[in-house]
C-alpha positions as CSV (number, residue, x, y, z in Angstrom):
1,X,0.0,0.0,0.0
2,X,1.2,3.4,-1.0
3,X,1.3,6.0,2.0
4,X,-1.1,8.7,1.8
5,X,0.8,11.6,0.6
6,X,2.3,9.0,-2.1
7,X,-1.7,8.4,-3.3
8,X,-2.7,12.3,-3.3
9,X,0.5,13.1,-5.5
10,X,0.1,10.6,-7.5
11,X,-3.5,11.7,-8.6
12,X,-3.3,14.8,-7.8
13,X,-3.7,16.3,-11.9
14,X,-6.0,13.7,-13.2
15,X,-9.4,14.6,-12.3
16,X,-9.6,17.4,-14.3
17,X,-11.3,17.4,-16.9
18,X,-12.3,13.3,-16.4
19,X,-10.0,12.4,-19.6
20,X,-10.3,9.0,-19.9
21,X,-12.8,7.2,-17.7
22,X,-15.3,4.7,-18.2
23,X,-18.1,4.5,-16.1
24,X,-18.9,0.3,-15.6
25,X,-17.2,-1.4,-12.9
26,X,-17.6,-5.3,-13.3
27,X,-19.4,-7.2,-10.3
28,X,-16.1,-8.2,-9.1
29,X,-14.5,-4.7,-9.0
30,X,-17.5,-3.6,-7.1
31,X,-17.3,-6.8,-5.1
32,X,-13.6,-6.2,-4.1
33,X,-14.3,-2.3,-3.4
34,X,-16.9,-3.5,-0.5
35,X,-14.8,-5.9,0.6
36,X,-11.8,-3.6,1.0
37,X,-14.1,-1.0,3.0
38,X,-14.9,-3.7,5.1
39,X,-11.0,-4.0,6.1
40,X,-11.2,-0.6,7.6
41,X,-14.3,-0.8,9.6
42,X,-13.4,0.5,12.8
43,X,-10.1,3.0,11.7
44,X,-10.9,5.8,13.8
45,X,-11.9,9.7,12.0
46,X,-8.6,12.0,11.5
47,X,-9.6,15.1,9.5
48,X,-7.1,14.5,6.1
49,X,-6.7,10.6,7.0
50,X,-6.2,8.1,4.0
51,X,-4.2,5.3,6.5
52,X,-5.2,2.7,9.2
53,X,-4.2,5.4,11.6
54,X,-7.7,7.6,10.6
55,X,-9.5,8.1,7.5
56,X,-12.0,10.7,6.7
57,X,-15.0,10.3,4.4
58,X,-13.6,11.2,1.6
59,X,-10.0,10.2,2.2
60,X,-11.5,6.8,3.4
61,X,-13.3,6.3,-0.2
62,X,-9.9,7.3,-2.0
63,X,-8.0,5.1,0.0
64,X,-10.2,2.6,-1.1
65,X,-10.4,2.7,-4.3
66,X,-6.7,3.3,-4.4
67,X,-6.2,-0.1,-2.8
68,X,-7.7,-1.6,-5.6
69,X,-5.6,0.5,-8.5
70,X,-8.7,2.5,-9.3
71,X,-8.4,6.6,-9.0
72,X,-10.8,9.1,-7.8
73,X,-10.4,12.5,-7.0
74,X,-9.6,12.8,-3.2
75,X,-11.4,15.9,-1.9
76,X,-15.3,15.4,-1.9
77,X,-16.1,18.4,-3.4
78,X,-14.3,16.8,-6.7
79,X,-15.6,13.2,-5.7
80,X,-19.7,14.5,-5.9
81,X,-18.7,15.4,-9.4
82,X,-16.9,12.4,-10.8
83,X,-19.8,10.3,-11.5
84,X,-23.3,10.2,-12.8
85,X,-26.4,11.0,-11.3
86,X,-28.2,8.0,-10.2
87,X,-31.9,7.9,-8.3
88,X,-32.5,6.3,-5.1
89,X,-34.6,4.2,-6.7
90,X,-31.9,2.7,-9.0
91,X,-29.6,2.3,-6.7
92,X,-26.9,-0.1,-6.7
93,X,-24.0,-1.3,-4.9
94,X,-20.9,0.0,-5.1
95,X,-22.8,3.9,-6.1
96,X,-21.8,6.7,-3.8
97,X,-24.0,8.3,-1.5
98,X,-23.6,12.4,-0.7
99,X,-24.7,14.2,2.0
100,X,-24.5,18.0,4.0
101,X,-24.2,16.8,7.7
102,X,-24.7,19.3,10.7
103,X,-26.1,22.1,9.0
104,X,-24.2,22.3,6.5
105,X,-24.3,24.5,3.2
106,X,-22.2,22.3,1.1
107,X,-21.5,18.8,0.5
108,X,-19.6,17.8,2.6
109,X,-19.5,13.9,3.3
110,X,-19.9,10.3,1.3
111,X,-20.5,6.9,1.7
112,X,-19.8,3.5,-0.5
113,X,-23.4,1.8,-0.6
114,X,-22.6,-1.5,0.2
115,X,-26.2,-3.3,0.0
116,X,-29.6,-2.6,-0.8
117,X,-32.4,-5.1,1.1
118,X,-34.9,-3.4,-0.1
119,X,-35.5,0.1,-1.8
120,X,-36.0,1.3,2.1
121,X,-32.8,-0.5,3.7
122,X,-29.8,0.6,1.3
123,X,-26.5,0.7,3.7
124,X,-23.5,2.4,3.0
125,X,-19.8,2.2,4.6
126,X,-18.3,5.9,5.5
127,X,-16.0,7.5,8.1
128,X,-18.2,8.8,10.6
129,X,-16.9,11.7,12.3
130,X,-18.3,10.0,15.6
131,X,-17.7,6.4,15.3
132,X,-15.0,5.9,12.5
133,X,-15.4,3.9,10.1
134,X,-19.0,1.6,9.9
135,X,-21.8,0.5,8.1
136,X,-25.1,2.5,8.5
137,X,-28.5,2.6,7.3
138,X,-29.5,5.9,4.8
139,X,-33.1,5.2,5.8
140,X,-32.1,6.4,9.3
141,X,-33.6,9.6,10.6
142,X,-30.3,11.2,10.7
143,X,-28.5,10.0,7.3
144,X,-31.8,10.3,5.2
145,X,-32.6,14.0,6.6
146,X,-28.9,14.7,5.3
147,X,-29.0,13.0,1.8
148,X,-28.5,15.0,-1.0
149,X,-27.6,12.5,-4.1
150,X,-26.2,9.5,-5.3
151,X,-24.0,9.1,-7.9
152,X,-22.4,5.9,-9.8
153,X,-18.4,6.8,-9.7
154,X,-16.4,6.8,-13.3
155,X,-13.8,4.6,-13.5
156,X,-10.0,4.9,-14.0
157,X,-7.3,2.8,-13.2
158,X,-4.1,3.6,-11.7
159,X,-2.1,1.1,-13.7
């Protein structure tokens, strides 16, 4: 695994203007993504954190993706944009989930949807500010109340 500052150079130029991405991730890819965010359940939140030592939202999404040689932007201002719109209703796993948390006026979190049980229990995997990294429901009365869209991500690998 490449340390964080390694991962942030390293992409650091390519996001933008989205040259050269794809947006279909096979069932495996998506699969492996899951399962990778799964590793990191319980890293505790560090504002900037893309390591085992503390991950934040958006750092914990890059990191993911980075472990599996696939780029995204690292910010998630830049990560609500690489992707496309996608309706709760057609929701599927491995799509992003955005949301403005505490009042916020901006975007300012994500999640990795991880499963759907039903069109009212979709779960995503985030760094929680609170809790570090965990599954939770969107249907919740917090997480729902915060929801602002989805988005399936483009693709690009790192190779």
């Amino acid at each position: 695994m490449l340390e964080s500052c390694q991962l942030t150079r390293r992409v650091g130029h390519l996001f933008s203007a989205n040259h050269g991405v794809e947006a279909i991730y096979s069932a495996k890819e998506i699969n492996n993504l899951i399962e990778t965010a799964f590793l990191y359940q319980g890293v505790p939140y560090r504002n900037g954190g893309t390591d085992e030592y503390g991950m934040d939202c958006s750092g914990f999404l890059f990191r993911v993706y980075a472990d599996n040689n696939l780029l995204i932007p690292r910010p998630t201002s830049q990560q609500a944009l690489f992707g496309a719109s996608v309706d709760l209703a057609d929701i599927r796993e491995g799509d992003w989930l955005f949301f403005k948390t505490n009042n916020a006026r901006t975007i300012n979190h994500v999640g990795l949807v991880t499963k759907i049980k039903s069109a009212d229990a979709i779960y995503f995997i985030h760094a929680s500010t609170s809790k570090g990294v965990r599954e939770d429901l969107l249907q919740s009365k917090y997480w729902i109340k915060a929801y602002v869209k989805s988005l399936r991500p483009y693709k690009n690998n790192s190779n």
